[in-house]
N, CA, C and O atoms as a GROMACS GRO file, in nm:
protein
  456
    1UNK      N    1   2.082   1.058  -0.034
    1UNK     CA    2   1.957   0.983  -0.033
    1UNK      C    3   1.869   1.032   0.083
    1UNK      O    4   1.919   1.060   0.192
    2UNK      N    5   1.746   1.041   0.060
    2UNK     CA    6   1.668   1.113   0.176
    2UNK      C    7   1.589   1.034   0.271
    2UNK      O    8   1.546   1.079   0.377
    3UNK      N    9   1.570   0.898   0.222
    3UNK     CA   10   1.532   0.783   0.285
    3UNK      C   11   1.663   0.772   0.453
    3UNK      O   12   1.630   0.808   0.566
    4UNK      N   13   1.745   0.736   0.430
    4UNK     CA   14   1.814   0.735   0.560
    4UNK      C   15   1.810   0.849   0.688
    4UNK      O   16   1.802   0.837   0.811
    5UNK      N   17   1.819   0.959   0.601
    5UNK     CA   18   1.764   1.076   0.672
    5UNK      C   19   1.638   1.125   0.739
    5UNK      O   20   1.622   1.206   0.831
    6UNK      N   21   1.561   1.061   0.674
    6UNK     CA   22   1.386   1.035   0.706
    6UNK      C   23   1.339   0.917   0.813
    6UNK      O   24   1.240   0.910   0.886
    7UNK      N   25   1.479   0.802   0.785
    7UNK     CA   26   1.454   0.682   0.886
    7UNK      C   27   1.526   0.755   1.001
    7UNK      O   28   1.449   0.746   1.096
    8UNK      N   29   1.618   0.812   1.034
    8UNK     CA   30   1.717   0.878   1.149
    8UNK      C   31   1.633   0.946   1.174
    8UNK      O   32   1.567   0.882   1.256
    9UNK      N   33   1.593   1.027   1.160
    9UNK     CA   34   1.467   1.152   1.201
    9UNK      C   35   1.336   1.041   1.319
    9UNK      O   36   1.314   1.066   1.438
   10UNK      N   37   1.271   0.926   1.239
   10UNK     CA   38   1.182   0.865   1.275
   10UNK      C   39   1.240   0.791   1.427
   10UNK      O   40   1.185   0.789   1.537
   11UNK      N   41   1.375   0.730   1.379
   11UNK     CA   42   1.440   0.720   1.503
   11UNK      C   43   1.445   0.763   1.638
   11UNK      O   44   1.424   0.706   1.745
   12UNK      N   45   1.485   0.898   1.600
   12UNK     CA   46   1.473   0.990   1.710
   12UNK      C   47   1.394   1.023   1.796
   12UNK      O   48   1.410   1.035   1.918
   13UNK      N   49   1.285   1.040   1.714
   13UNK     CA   50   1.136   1.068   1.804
   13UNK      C   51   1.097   0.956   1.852
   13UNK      O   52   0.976   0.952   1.875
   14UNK      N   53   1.174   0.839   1.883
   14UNK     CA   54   1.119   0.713   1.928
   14UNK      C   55   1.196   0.717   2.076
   14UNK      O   56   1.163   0.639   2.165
   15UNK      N   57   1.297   0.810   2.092
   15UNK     CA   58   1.394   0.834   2.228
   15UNK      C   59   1.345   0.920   2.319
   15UNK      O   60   1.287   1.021   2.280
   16UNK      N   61   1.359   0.894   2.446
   16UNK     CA   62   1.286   0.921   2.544
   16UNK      C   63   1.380   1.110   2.553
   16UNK      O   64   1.323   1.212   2.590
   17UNK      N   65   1.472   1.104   2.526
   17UNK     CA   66   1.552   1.217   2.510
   17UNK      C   67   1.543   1.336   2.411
   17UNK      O   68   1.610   1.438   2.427
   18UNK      N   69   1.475   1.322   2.330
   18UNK     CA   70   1.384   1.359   2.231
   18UNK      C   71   1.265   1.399   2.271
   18UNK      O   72   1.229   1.516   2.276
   19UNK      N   73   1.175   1.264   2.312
   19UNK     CA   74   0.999   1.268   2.333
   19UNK      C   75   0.986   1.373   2.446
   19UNK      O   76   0.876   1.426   2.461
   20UNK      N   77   1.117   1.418   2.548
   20UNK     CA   78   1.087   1.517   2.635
   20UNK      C   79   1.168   1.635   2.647
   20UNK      O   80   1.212   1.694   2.746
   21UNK      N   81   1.178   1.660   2.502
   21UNK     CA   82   1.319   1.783   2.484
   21UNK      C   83   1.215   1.900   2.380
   21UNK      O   84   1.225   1.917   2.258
   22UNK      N   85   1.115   1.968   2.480
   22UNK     CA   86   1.051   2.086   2.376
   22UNK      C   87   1.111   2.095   2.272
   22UNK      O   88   1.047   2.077   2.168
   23UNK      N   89   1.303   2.135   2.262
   23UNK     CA   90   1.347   2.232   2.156
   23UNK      C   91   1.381   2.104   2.054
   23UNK      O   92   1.397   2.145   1.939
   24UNK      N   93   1.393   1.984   2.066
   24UNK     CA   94   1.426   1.912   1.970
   24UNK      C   95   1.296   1.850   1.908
   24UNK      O   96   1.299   1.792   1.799
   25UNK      N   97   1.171   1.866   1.992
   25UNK     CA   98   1.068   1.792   1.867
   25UNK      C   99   1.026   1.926   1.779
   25UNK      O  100   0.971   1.926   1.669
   26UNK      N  101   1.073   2.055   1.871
   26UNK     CA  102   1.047   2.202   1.731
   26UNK      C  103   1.113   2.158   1.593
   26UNK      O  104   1.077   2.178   1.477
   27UNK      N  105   1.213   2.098   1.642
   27UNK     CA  106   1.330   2.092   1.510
   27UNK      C  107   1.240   1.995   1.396
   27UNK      O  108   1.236   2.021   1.276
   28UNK      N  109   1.173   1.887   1.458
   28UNK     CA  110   1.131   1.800   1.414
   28UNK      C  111   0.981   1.789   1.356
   28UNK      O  112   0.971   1.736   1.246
   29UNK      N  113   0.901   1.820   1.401
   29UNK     CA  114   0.796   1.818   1.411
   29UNK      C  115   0.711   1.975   1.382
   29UNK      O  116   0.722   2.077   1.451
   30UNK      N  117   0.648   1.959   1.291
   30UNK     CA  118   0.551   2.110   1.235
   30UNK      C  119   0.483   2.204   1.346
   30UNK      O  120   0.460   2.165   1.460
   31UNK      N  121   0.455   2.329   1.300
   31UNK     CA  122   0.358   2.370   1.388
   31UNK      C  123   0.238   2.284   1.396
   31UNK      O  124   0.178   2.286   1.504
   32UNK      N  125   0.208   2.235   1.334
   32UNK     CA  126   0.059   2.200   1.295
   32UNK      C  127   0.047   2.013   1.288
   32UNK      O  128  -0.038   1.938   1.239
   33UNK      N  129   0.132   1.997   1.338
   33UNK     CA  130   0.144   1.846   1.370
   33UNK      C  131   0.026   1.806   1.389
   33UNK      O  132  -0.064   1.885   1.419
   34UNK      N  133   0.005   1.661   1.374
   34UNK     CA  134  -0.127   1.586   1.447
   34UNK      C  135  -0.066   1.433   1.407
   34UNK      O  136   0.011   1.402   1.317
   35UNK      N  137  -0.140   1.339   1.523
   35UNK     CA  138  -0.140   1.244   1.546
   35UNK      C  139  -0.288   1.141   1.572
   35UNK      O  140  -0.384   1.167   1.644
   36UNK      N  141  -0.263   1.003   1.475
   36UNK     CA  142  -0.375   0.908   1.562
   36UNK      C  143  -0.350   0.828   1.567
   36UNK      O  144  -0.357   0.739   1.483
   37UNK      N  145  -0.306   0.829   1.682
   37UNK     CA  146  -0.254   0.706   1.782
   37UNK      C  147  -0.351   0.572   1.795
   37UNK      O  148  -0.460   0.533   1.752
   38UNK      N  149  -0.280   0.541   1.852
   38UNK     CA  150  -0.323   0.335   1.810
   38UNK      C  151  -0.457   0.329   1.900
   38UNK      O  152  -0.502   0.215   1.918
   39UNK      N  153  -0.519   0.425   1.952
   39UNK     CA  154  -0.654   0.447   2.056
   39UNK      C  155  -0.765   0.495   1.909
   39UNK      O  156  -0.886   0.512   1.924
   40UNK      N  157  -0.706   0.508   1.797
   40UNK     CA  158  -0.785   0.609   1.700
   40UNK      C  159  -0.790   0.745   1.771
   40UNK      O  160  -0.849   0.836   1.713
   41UNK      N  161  -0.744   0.763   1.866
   41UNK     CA  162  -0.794   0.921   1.938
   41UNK      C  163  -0.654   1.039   1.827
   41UNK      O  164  -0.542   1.013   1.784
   42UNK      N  165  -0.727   1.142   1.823
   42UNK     CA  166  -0.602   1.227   1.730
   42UNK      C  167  -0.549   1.295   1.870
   42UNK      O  168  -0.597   1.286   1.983
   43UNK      N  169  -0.466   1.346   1.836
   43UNK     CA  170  -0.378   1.462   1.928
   43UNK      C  171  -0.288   1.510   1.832
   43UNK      O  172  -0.224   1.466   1.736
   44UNK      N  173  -0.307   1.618   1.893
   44UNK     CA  174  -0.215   1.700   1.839
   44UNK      C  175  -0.125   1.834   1.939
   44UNK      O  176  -0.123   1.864   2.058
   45UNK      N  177  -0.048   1.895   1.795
   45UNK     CA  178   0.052   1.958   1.877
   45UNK      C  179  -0.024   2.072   1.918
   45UNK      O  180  -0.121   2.117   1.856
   46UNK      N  181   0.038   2.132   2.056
   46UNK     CA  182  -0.028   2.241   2.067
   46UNK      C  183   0.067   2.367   2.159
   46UNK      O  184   0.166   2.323   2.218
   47UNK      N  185   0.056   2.430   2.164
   47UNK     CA  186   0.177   2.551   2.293
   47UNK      C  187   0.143   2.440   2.422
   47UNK      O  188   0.225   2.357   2.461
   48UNK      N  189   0.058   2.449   2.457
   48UNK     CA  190   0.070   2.369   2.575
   48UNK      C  191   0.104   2.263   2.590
   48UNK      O  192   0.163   2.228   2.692
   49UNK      N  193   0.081   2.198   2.512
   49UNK     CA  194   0.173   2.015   2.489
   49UNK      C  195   0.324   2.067   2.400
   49UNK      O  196   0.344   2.109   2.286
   50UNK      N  197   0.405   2.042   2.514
   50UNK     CA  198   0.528   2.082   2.440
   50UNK      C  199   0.625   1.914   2.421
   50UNK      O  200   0.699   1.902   2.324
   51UNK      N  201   0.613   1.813   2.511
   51UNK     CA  202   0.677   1.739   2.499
   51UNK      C  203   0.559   1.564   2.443
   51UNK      O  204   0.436   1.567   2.436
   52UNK      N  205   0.620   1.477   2.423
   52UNK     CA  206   0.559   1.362   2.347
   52UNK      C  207   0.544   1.223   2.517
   52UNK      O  208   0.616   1.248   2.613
   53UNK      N  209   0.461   1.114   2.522
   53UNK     CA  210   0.506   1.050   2.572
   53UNK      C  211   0.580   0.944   2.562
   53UNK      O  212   0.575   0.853   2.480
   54UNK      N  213   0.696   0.973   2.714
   54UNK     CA  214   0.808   0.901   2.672
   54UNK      C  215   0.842   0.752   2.701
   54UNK      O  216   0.953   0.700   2.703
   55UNK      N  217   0.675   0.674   2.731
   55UNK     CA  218   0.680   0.528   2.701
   55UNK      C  219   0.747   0.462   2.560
   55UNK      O  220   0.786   0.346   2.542
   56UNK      N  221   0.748   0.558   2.482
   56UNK     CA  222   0.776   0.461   2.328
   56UNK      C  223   0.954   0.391   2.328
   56UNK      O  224   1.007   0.309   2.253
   57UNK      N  225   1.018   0.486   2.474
   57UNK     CA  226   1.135   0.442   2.488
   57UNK      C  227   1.175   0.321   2.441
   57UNK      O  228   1.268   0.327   2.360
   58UNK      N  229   1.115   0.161   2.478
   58UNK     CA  230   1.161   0.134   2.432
   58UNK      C  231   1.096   0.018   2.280
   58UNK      O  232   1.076  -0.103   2.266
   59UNK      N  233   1.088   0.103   2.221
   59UNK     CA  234   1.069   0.063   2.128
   59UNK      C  235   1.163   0.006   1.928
   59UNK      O  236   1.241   0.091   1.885
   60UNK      N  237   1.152  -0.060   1.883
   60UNK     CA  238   1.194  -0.036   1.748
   60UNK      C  239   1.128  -0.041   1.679
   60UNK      O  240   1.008  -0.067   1.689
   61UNK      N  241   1.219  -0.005   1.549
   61UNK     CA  242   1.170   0.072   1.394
   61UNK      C  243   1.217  -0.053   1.336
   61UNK      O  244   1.306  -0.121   1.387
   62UNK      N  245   1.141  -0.088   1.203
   62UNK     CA  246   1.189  -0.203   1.142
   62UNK      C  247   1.134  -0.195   0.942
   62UNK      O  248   1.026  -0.139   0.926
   63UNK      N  249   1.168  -0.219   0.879
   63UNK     CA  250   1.109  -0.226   0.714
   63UNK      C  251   1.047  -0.100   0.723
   63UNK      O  252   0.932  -0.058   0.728
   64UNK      N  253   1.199  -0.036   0.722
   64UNK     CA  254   1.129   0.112   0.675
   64UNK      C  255   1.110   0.132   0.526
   64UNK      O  256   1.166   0.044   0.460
   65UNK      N  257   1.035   0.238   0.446
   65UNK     CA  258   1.018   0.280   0.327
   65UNK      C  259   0.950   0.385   0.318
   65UNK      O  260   0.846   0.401   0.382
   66UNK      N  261   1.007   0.489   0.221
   66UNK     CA  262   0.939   0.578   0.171
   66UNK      C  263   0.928   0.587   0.029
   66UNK      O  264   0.992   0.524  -0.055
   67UNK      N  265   0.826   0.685   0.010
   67UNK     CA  266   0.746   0.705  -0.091
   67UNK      C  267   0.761   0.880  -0.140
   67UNK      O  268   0.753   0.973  -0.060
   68UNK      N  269   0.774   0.887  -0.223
   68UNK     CA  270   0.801   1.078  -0.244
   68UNK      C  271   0.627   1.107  -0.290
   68UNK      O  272   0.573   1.029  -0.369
   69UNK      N  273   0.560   1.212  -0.238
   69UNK     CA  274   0.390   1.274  -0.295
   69UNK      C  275   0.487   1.374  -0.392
   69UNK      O  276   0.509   1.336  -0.508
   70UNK      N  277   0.542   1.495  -0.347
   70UNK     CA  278   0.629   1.587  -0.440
   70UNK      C  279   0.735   1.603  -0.386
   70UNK      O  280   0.772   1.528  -0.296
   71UNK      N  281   0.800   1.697  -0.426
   71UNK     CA  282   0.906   1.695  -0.416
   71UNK      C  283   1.003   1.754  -0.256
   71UNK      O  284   1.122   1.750  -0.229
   72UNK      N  285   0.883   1.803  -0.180
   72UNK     CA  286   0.867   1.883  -0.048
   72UNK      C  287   0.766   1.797   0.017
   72UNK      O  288   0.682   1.857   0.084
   73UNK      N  289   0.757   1.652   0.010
   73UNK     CA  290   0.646   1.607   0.022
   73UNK      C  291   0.693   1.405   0.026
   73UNK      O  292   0.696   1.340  -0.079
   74UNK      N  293   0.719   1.349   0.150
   74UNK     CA  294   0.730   1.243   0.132
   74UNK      C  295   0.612   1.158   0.264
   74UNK      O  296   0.546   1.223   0.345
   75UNK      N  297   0.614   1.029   0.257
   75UNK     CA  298   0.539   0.908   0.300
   75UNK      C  299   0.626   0.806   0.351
   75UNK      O  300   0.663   0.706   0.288
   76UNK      N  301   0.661   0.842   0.492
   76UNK     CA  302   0.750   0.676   0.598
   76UNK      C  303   0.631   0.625   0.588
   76UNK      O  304   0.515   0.667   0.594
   77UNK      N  305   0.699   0.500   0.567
   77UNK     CA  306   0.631   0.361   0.613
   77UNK      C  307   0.666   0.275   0.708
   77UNK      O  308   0.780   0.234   0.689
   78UNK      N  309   0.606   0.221   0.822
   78UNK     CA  310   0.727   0.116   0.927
   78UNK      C  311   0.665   0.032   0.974
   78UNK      O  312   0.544   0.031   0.955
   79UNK      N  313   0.719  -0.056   1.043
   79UNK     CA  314   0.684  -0.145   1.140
   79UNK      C  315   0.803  -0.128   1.241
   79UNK      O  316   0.925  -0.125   1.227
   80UNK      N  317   0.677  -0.112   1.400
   80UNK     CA  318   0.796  -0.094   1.487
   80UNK      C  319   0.729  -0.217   1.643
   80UNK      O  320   0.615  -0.263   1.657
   81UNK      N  321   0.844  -0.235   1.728
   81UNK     CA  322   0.795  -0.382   1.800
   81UNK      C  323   0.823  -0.245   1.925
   81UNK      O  324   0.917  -0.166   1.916
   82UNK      N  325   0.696  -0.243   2.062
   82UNK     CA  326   0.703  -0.198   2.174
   82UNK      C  327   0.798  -0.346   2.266
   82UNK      O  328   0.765  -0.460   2.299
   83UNK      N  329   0.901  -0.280   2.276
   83UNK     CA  330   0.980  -0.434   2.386
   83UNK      C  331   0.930  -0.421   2.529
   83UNK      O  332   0.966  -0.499   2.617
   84UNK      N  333   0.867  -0.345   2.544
   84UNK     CA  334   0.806  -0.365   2.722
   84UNK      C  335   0.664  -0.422   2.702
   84UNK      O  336   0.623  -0.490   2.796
   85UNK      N  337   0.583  -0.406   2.599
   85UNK     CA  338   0.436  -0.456   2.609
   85UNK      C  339   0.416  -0.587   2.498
   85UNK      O  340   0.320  -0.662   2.483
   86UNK      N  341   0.532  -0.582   2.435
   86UNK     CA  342   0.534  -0.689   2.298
   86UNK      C  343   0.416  -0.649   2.195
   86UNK      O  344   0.360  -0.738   2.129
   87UNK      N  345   0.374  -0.493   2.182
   87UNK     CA  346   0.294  -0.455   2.070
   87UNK      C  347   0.360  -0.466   1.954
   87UNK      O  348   0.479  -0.470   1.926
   88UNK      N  349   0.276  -0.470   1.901
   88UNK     CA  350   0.368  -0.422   1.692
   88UNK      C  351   0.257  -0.326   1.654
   88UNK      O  352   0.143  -0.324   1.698
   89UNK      N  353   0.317  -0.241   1.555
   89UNK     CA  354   0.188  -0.120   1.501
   89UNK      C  355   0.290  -0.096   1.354
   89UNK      O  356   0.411  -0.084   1.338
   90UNK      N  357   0.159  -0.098   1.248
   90UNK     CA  358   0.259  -0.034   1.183
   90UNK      C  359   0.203   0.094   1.129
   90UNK      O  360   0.096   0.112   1.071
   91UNK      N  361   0.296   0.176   1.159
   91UNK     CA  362   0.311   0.334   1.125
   91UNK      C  363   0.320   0.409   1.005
   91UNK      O  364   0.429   0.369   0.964
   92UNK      N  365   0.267   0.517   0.893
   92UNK     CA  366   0.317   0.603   0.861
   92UNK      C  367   0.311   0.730   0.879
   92UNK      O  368   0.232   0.774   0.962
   93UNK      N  369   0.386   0.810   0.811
   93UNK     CA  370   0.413   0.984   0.876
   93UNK      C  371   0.457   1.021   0.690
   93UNK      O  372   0.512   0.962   0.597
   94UNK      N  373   0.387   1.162   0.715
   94UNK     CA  374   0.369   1.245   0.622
   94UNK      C  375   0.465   1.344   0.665
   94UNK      O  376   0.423   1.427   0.746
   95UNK      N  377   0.632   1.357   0.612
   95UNK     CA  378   0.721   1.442   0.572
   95UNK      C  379   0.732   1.579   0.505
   95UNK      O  380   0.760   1.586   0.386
   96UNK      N  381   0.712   1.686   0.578
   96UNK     CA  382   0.735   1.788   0.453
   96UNK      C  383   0.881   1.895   0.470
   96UNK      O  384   0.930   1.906   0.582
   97UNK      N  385   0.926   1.952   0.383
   97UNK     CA  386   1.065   2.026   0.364
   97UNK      C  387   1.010   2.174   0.365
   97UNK      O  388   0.962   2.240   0.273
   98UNK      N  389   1.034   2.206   0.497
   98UNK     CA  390   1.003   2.362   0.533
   98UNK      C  391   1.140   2.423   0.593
   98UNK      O  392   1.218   2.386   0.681
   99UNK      N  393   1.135   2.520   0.517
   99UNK     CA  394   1.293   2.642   0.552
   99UNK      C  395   1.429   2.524   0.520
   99UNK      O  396   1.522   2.522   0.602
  100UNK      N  397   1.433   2.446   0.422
  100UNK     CA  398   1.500   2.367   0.419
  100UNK      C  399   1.538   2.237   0.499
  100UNK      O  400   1.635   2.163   0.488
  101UNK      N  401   1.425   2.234   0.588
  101UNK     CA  402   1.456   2.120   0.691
  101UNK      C  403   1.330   2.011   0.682
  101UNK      O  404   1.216   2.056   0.678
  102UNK      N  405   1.353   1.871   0.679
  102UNK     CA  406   1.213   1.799   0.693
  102UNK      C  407   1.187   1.782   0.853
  102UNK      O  408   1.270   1.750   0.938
  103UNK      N  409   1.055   1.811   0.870
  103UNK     CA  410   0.973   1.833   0.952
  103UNK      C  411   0.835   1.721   0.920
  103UNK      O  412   0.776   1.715   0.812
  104UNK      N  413   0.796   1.617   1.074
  104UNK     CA  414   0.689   1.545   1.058
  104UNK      C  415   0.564   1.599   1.081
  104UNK      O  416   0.538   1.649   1.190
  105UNK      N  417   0.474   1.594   0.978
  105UNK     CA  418   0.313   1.682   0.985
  105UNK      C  419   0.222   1.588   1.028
  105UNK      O  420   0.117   1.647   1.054
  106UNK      N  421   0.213   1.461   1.050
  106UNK     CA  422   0.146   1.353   1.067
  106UNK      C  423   0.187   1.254   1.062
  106UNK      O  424   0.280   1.223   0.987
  107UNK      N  425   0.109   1.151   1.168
  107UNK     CA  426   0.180   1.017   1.208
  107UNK      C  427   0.054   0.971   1.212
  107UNK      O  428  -0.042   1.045   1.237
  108UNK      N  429   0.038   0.793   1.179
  108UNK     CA  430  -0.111   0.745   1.216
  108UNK      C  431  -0.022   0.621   1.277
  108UNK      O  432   0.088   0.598   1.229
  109UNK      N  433  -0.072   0.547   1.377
  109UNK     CA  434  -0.006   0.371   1.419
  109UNK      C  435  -0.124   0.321   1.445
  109UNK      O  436  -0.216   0.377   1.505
  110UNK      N  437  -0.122   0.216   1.401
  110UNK     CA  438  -0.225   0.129   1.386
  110UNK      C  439  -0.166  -0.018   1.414
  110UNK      O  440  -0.098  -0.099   1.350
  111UNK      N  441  -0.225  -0.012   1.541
  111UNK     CA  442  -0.226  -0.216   1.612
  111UNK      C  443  -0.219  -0.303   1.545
  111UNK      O  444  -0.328  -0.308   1.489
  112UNK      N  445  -0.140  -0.404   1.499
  112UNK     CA  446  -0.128  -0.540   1.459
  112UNK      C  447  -0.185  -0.655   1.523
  112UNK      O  448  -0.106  -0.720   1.592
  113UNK      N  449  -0.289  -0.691   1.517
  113UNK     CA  450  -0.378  -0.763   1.643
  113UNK      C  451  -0.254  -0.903   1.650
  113UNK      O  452  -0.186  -0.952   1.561
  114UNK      N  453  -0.263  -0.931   1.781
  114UNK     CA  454  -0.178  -1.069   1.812
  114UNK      C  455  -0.246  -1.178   1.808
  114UNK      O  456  -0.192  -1.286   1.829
   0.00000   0.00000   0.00000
């Protein structure tokens, strides 16, 4: 099933051990990554941004779901709770299967107003 594999993956990049390990967000994450973060501001990946920030430490993942676009081609869905600021956002990320490995091409989080 590729859903558990897709939630473990999402996992990961939520660890501070991860968010500052160049060679493990390569594994993870596309050349061509981009992000828009809960500021609406995008970022993205670049040679010079090699690592993520590693505030999301402590955070969780919660009602995950995906969605398949094709077959090299899926849609996380989440809700995750920041335990140091008491945010909630809920997240998705656009999955794709390159050289046999899924790799995240995009992430959007978007604030849950309190």
């Amino acid at each position: 099933m590729l859903a558990p594999l897709i939630e473990e993956k999402e996992r990961l990049l939520l660890t501070t051990a991860v968010r500052t390990s160049p060679e493990r967000l390569r594994e993870l994450l596309t050349e061509d990554f981009f992000e828009i973060g809960r500021s609406g501001r995008m970022l993205y990946r670049t040679k010079d941004v090699t690592t993520m920030d590693p505030s999301e430490a402590q955070t969780t993942l919660s009602e995950f779901a995906l969605e398949t676009i094709q077959d090299d081609v899926v849609l996380a869905m989440y809700r995750t709770e920041d335990h140091s600021s008491g945010r909630i956002a809920l997240r998705s990320s656009i999955w794709v299967k390159q050289d046999d490995a899924w790799k995240m091409r995009f992430r959007q989080r978007t604030r849950v107003p309190t």
